[in-house]
Structure formats: C-alpha cells, structure tokens
PDB file with one MODEL, atoms N, CA, C and O in Angstrom:
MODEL        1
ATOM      1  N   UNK A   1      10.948  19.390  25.323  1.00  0.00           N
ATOM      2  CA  UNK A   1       9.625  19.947  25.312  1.00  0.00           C
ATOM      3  C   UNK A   1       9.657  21.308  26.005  1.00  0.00           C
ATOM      4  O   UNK A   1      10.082  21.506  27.143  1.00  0.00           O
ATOM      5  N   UNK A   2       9.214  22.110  25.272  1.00  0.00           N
ATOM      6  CA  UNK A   2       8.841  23.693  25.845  1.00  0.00           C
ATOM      7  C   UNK A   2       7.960  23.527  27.031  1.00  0.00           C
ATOM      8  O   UNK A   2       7.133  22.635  26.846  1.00  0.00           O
ATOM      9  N   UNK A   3       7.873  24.127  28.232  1.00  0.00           N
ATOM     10  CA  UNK A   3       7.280  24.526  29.627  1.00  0.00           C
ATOM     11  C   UNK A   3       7.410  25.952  30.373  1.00  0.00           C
ATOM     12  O   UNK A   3       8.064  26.933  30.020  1.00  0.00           O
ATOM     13  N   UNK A   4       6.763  25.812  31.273  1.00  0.00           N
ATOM     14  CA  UNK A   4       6.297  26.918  31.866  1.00  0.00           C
ATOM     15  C   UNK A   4       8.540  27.182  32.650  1.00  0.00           C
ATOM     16  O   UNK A   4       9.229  28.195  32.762  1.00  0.00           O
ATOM     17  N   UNK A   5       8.743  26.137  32.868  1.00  0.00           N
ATOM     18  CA  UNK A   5      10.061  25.857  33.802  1.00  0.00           C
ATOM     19  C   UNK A   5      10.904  26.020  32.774  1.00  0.00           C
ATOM     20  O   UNK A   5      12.001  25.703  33.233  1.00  0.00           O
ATOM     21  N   UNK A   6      11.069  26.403  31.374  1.00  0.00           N
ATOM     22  CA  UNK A   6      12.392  26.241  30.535  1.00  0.00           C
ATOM     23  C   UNK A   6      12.433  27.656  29.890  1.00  0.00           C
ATOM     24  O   UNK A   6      13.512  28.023  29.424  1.00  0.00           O
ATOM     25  N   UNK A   7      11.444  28.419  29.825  1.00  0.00           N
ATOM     26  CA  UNK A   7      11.109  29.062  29.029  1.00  0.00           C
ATOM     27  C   UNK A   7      11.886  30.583  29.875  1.00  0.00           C
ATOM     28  O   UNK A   7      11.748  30.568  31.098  1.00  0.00           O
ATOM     29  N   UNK A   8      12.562  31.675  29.357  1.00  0.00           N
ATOM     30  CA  UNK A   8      13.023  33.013  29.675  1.00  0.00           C
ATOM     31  C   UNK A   8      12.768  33.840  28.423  1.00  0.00           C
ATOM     32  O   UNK A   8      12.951  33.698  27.214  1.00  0.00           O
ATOM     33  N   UNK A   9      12.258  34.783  29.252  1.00  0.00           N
ATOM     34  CA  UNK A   9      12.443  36.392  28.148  1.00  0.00           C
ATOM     35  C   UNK A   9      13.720  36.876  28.557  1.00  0.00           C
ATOM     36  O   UNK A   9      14.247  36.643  29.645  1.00  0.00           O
ATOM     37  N   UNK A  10      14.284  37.699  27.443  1.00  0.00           N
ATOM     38  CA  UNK A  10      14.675  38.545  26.924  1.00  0.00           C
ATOM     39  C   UNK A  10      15.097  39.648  27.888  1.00  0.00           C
ATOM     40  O   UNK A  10      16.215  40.090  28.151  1.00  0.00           O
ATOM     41  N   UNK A  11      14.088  39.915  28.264  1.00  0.00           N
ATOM     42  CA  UNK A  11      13.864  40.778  29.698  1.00  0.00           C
ATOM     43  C   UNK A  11      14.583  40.300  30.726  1.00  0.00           C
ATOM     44  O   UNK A  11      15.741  40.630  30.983  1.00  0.00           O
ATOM     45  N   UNK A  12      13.664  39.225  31.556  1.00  0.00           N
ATOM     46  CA  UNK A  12      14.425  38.401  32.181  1.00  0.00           C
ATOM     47  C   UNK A  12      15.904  37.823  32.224  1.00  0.00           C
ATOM     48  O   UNK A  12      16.535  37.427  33.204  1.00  0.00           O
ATOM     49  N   UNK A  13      16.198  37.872  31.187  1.00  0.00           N
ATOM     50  CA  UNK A  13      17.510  37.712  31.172  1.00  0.00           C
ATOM     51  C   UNK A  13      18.710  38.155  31.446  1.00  0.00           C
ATOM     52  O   UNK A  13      19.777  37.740  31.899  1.00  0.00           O
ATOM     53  N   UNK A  14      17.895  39.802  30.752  1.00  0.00           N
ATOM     54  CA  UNK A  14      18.712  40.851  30.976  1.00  0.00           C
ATOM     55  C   UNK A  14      19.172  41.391  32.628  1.00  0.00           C
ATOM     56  O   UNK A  14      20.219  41.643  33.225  1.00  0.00           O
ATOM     57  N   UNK A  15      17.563  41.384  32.949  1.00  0.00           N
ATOM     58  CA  UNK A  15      17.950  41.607  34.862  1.00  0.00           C
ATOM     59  C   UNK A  15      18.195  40.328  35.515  1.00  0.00           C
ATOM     60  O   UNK A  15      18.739  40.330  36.619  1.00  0.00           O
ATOM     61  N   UNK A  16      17.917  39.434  35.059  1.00  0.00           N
ATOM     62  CA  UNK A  16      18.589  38.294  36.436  1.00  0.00           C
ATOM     63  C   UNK A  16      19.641  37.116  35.583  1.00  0.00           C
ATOM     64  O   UNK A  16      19.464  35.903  35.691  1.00  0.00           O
ATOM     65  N   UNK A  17      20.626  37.671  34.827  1.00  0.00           N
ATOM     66  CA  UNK A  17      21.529  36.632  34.214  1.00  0.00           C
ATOM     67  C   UNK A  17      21.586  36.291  35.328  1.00  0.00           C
ATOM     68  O   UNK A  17      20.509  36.107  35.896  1.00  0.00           O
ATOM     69  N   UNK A  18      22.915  36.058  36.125  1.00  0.00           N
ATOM     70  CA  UNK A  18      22.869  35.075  37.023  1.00  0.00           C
ATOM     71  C   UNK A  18      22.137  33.889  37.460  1.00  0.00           C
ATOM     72  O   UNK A  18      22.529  32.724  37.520  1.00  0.00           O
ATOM     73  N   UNK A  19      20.976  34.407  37.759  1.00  0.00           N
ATOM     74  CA  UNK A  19      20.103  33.809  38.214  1.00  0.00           C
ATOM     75  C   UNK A  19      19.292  32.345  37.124  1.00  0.00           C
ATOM     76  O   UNK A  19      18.866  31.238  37.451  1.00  0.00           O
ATOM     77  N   UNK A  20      19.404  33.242  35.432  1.00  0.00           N
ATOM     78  CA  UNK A  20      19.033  32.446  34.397  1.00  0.00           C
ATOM     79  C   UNK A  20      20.022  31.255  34.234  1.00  0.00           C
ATOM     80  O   UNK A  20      19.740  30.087  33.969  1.00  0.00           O
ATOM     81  N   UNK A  21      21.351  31.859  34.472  1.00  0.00           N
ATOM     82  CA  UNK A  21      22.450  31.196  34.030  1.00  0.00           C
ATOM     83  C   UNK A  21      22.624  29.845  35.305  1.00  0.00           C
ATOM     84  O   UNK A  21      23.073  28.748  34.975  1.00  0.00           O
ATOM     85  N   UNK A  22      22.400  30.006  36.056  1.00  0.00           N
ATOM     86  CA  UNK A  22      22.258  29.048  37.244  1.00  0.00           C
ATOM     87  C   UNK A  22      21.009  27.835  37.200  1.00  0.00           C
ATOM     88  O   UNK A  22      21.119  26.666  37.568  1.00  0.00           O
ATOM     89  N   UNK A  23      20.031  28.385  36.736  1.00  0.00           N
ATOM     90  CA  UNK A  23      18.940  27.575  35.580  1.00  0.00           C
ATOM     91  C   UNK A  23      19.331  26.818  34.952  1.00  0.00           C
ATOM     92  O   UNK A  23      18.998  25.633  34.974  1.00  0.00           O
ATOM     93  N   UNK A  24      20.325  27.446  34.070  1.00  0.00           N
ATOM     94  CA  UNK A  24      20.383  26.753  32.643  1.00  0.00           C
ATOM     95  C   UNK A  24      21.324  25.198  33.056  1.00  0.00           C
ATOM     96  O   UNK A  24      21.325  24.103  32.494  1.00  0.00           O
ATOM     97  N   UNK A  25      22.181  25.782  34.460  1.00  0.00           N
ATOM     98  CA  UNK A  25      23.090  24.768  34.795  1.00  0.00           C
ATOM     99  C   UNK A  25      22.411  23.306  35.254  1.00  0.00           C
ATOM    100  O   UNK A  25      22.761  22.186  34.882  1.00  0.00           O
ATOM    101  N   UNK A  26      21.335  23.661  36.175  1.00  0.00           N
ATOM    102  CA  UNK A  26      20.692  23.004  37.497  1.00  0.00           C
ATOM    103  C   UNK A  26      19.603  22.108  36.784  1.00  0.00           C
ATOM    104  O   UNK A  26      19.463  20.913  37.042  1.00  0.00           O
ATOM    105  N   UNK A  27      18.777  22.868  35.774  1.00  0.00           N
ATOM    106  CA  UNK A  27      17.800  21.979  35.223  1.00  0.00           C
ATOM    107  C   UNK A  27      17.877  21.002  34.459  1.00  0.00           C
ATOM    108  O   UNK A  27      16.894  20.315  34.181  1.00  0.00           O
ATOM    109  N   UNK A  28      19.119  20.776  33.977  1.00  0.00           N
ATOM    110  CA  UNK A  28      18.982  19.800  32.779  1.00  0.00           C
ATOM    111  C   UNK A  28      18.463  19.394  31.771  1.00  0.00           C
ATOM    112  O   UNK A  28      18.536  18.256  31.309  1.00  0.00           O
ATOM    113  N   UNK A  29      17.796  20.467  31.280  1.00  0.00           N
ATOM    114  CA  UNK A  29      17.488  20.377  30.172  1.00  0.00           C
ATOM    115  C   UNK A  29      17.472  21.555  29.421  1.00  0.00           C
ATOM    116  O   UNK A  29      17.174  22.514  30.133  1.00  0.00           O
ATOM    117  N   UNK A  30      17.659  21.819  28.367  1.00  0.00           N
ATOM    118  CA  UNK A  30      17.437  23.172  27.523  1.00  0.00           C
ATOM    119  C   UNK A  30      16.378  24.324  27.902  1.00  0.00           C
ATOM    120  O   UNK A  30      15.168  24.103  27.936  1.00  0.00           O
ATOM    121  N   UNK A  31      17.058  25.801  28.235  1.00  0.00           N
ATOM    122  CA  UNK A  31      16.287  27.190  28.354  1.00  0.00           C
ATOM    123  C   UNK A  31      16.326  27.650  27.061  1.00  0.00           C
ATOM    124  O   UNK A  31      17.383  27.931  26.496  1.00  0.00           O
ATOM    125  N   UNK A  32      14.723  27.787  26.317  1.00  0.00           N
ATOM    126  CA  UNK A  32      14.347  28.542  25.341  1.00  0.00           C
ATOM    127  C   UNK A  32      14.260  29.868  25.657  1.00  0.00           C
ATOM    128  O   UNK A  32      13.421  30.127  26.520  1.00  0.00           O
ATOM    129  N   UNK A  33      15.006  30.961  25.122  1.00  0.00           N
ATOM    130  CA  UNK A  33      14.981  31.932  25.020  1.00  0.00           C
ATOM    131  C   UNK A  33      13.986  32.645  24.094  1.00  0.00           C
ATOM    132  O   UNK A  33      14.048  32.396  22.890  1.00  0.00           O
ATOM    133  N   UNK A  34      12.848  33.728  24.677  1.00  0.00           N
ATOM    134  CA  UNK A  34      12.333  34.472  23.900  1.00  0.00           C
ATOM    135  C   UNK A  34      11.925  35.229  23.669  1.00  0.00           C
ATOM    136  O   UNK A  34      11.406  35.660  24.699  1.00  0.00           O
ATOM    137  N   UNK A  35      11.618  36.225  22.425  1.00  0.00           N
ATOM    138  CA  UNK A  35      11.229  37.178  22.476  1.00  0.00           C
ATOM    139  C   UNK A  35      10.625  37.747  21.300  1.00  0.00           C
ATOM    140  O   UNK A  35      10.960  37.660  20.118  1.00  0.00           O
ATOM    141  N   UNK A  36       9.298  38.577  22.068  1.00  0.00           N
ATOM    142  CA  UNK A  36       8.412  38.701  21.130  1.00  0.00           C
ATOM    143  C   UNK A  36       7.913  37.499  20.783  1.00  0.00           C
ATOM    144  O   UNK A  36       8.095  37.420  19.568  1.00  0.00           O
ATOM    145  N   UNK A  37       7.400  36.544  21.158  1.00  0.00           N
ATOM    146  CA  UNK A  37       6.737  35.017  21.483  1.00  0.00           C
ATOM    147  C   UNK A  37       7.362  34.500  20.116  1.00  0.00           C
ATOM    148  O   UNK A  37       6.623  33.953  19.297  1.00  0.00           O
ATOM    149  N   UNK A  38       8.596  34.654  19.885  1.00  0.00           N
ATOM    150  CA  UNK A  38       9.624  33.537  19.243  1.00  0.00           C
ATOM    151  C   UNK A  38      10.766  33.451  19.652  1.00  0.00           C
ATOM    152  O   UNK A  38      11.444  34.375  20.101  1.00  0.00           O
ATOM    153  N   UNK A  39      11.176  31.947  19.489  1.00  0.00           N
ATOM    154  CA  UNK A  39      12.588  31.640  20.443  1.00  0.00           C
ATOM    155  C   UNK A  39      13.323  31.908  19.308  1.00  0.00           C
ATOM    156  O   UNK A  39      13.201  31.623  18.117  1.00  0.00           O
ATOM    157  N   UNK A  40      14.454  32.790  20.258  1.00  0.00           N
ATOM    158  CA  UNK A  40      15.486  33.534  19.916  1.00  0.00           C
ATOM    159  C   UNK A  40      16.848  32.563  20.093  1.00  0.00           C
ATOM    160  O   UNK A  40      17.697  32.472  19.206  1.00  0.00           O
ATOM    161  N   UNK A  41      16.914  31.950  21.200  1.00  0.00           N
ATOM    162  CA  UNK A  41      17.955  30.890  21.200  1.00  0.00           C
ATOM    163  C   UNK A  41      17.718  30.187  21.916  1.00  0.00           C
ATOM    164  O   UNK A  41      16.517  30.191  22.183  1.00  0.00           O
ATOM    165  N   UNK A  42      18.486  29.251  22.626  1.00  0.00           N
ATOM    166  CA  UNK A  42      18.297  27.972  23.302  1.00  0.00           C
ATOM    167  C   UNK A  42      19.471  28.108  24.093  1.00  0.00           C
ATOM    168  O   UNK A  42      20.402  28.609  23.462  1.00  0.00           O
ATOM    169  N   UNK A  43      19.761  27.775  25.462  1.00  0.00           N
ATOM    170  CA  UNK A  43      20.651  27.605  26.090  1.00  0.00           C
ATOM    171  C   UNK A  43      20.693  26.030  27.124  1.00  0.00           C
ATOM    172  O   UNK A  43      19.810  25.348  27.643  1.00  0.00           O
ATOM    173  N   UNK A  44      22.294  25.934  27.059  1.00  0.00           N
ATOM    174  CA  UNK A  44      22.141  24.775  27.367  1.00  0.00           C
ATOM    175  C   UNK A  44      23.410  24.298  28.389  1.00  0.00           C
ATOM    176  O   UNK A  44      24.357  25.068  28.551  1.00  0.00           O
ATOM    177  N   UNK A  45      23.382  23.428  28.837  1.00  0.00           N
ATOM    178  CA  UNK A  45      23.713  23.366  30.066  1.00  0.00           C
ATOM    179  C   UNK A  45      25.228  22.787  29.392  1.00  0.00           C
ATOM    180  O   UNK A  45      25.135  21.880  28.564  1.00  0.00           O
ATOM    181  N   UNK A  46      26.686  23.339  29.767  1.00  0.00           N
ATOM    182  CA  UNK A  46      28.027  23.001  29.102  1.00  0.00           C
ATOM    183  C   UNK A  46      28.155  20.890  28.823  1.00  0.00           C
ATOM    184  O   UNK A  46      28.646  20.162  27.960  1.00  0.00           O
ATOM    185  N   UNK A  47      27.496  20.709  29.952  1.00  0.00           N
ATOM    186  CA  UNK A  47      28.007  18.968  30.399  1.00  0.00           C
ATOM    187  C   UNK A  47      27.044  18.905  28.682  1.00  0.00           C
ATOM    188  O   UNK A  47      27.432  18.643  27.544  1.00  0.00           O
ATOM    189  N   UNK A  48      26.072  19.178  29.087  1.00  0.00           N
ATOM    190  CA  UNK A  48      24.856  18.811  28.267  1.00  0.00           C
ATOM    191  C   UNK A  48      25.191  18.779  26.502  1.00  0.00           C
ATOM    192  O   UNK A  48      24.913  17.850  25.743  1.00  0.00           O
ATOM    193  N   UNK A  49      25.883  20.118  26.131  1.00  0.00           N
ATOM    194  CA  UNK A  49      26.043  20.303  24.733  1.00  0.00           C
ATOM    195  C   UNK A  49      27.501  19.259  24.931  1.00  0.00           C
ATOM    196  O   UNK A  49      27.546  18.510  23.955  1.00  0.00           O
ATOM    197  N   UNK A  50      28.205  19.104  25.503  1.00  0.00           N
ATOM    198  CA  UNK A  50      29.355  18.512  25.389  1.00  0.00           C
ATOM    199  C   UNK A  50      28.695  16.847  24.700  1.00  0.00           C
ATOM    200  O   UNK A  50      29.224  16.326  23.718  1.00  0.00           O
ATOM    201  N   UNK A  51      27.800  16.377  25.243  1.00  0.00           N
ATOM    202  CA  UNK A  51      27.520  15.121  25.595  1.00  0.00           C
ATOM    203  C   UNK A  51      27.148  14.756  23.726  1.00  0.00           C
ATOM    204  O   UNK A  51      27.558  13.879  22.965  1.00  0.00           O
ATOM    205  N   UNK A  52      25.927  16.242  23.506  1.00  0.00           N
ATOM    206  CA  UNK A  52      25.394  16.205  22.348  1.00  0.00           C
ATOM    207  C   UNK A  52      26.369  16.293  21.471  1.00  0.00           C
ATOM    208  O   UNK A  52      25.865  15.886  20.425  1.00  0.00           O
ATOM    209  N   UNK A  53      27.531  16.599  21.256  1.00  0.00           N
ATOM    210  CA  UNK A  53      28.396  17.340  20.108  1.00  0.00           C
ATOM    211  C   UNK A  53      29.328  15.723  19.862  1.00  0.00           C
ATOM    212  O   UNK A  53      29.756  15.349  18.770  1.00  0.00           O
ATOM    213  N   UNK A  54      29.465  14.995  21.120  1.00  0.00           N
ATOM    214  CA  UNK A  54      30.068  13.604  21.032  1.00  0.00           C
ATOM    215  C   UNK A  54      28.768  12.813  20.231  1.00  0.00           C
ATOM    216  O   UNK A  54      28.899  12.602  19.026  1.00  0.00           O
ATOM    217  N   UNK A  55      27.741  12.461  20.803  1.00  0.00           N
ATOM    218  CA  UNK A  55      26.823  11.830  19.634  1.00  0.00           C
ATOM    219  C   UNK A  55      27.138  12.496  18.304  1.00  0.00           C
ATOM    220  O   UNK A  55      27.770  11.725  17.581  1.00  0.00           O
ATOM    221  N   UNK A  56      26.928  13.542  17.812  1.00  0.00           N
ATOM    222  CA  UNK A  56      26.245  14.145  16.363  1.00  0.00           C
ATOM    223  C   UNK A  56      28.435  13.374  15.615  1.00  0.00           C
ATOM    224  O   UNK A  56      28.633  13.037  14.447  1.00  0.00           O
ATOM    225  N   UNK A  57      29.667  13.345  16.855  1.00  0.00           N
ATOM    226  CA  UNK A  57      30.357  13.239  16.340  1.00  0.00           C
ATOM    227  C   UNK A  57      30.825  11.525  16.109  1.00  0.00           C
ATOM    228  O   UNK A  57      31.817  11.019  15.583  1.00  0.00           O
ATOM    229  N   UNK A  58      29.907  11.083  16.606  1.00  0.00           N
ATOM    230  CA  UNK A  58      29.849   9.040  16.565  1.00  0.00           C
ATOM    231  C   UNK A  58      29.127   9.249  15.476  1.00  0.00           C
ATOM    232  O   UNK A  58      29.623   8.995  14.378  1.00  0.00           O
ATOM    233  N   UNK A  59      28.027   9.673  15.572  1.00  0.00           N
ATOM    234  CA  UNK A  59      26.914   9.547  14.060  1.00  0.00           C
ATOM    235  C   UNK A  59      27.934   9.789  13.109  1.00  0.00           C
ATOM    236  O   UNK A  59      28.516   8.801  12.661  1.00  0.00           O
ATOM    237  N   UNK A  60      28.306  11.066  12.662  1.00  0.00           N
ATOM    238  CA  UNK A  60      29.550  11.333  11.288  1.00  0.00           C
ATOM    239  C   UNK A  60      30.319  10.153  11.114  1.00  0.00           C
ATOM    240  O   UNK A  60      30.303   9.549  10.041  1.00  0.00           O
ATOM    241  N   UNK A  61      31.292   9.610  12.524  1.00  0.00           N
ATOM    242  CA  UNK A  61      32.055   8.420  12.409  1.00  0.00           C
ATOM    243  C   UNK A  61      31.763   7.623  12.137  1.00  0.00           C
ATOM    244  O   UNK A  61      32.607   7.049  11.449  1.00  0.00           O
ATOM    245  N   UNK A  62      30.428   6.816  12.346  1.00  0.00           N
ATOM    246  CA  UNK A  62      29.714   5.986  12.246  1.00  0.00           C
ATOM    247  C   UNK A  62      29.333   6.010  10.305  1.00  0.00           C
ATOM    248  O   UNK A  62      29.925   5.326   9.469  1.00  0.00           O
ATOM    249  N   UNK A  63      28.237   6.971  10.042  1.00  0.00           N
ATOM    250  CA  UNK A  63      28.557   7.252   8.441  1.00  0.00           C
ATOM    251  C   UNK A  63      29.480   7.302   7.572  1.00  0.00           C
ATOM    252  O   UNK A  63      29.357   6.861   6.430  1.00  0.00           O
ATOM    253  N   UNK A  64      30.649   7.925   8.096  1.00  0.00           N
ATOM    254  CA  UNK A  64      31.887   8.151   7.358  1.00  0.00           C
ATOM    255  C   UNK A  64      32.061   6.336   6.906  1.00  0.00           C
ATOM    256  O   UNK A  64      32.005   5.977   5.730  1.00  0.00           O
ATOM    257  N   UNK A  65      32.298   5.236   8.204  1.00  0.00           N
ATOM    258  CA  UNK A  65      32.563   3.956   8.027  1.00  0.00           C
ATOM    259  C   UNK A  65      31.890   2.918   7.050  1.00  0.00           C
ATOM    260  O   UNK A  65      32.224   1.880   6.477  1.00  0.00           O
ATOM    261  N   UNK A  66      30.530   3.895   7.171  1.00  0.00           N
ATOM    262  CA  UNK A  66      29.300   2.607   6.655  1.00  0.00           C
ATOM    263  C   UNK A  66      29.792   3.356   4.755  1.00  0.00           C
ATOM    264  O   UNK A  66      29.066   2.962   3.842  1.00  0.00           O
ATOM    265  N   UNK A  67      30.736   4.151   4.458  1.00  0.00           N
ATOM    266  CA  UNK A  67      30.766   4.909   3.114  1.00  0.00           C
ATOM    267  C   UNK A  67      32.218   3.760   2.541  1.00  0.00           C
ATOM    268  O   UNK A  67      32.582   3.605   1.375  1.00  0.00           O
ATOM    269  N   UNK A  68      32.775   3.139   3.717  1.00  0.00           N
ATOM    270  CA  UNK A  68      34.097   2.513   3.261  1.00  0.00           C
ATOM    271  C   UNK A  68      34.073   1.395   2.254  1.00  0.00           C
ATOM    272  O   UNK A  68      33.898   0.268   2.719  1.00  0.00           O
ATOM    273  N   UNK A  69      34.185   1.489   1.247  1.00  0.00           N
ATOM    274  CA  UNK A  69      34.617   0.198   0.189  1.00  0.00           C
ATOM    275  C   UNK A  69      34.708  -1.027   0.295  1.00  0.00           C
ATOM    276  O   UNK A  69      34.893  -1.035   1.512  1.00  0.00           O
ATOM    277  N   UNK A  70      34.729  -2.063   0.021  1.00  0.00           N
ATOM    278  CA  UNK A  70      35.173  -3.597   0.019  1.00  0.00           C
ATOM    279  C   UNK A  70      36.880  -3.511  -0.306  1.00  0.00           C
ATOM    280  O   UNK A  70      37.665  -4.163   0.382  1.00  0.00           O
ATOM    281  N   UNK A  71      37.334  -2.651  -1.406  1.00  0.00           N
ATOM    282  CA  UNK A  71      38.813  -2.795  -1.969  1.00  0.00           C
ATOM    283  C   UNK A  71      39.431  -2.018  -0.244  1.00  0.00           C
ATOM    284  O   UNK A  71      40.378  -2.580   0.305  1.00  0.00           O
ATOM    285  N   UNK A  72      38.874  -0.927   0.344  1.00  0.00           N
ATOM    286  CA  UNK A  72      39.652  -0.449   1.623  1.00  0.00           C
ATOM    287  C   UNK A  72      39.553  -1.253   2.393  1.00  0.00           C
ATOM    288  O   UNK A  72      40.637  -1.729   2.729  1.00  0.00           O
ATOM    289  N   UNK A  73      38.463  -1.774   3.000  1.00  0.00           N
ATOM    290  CA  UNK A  73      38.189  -2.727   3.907  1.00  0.00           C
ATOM    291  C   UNK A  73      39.189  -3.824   4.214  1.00  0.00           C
ATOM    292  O   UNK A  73      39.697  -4.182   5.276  1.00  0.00           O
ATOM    293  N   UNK A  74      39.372  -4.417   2.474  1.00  0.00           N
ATOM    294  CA  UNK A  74      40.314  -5.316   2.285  1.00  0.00           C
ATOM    295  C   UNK A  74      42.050  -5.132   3.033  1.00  0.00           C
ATOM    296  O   UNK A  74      42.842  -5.849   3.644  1.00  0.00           O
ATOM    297  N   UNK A  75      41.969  -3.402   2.412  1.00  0.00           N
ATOM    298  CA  UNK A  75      43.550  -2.894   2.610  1.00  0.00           C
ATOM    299  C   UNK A  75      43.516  -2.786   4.125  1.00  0.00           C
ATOM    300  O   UNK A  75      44.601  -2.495   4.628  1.00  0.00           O
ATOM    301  N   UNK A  76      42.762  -2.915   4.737  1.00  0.00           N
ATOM    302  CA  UNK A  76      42.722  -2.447   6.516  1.00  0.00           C
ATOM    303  C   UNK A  76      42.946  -3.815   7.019  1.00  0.00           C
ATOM    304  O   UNK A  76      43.203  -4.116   8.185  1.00  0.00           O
ATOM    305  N   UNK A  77      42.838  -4.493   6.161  1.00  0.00           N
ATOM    306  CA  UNK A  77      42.503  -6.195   6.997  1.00  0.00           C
ATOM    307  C   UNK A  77      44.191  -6.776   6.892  1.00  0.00           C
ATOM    308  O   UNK A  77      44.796  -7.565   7.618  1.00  0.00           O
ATOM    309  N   UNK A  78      44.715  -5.865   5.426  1.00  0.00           N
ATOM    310  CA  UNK A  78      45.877  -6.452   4.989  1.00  0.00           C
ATOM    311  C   UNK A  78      46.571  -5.846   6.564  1.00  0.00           C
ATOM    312  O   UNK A  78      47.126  -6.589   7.373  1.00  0.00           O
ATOM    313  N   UNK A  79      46.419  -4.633   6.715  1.00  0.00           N
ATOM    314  CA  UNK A  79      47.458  -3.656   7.601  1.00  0.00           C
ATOM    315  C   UNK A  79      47.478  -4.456   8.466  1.00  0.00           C
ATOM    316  O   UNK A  79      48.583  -4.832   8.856  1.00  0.00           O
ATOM    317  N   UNK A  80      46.073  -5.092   9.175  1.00  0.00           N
ATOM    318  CA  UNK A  80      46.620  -5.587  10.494  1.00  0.00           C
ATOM    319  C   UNK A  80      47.015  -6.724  10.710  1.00  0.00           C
ATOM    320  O   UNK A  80      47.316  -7.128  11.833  1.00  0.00           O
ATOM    321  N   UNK A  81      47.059  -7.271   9.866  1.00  0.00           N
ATOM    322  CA  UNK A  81      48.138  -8.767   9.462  1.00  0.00           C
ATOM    323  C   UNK A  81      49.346  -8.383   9.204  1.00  0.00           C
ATOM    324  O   UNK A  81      50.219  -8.992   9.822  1.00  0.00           O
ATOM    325  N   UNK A  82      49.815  -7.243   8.206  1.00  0.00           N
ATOM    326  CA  UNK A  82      51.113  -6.411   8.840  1.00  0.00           C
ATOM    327  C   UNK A  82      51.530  -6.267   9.633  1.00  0.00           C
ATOM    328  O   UNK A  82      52.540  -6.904   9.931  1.00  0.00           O
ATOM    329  N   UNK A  83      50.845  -5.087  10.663  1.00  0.00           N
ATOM    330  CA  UNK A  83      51.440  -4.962  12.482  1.00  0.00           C
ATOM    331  C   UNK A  83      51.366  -6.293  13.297  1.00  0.00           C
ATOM    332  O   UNK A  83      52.147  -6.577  14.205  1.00  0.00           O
ATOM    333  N   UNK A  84      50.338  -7.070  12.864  1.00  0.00           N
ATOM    334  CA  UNK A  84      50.696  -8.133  13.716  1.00  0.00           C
ATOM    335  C   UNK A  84      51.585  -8.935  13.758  1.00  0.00           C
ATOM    336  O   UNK A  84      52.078  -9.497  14.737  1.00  0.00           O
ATOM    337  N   UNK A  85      51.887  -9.037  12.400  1.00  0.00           N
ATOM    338  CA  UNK A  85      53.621  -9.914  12.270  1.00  0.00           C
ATOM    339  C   UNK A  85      54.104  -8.792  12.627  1.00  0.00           C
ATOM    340  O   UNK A  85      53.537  -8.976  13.704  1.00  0.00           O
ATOM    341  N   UNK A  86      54.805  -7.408  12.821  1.00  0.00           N
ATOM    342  CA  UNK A  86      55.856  -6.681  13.738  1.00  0.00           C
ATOM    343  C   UNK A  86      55.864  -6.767  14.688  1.00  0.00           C
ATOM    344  O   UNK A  86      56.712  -6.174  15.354  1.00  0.00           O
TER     345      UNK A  86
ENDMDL
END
C-alpha cells in the first residue's frame, strides 16, 4: 500500500540517496518512486526482492509439474525403482 512513509521524489532522491537508500533497507516494505505524481519505479529492499524472485520461482516449478503427463509420471516412478535397486 502507497503512504505518506514509502513514497520519494525524484528530487529527493537525487539530494539525499543515502539517506533514501537506507529507507529502502530499514522499512520493509517497498519505496515508490515519483515523479510528476506518477511512479516511476519501486525500490526494494535486496532480502526482500530475493525472497519475492524465490516465490514467483516455486510458482513456475510448481506449474511446470502440475503440466507433467500420466506416460512421464509413470517414467519417474519407473526411475526410482531403478536407483533404488542400485
């Protein structure tokens, strides 16, 4: 949610990076960047996008699986009755 606490210009940015960038770390949640009263970008805290980029990459994994066949399924079931007798 957009707030009075997330929100930086353009401006602001320009003279107190530091200061924004120490924000972006501490608050935990996403700094909308903007300018000219439209957001220009979003910044976000490293832990934070890390965390997001692992979900969006379970979701794909997760889809990719639910796309798998009955005939593969089968061949995966064979494999590990394979390795398990080795």
């Amino acid at each position: 949610m957009i707030t009075d606490k997330n929100v930086i210009s353009i401006s602001q940015m320009r003279k107190e990076t530091e200061s924004v960038l120490d924000k972006v770390k501490n608050l935990g949640q996403p700094v909308y960047l903007f300018s000219r009263s439209q957001i220009k970008a979003v910044l976000l805290n490293p832990e934070e996008f890390a965390k997001m980029q692992e979900l969006i990459e379970n979701y794909h994994d997760q889809r990719e699986l639910l796309g798998v066949t009955e005939d593969e399924l089968k061949q995966a079931e064979d494999w590990n009755k394979v390795k398990a007798k080795v």
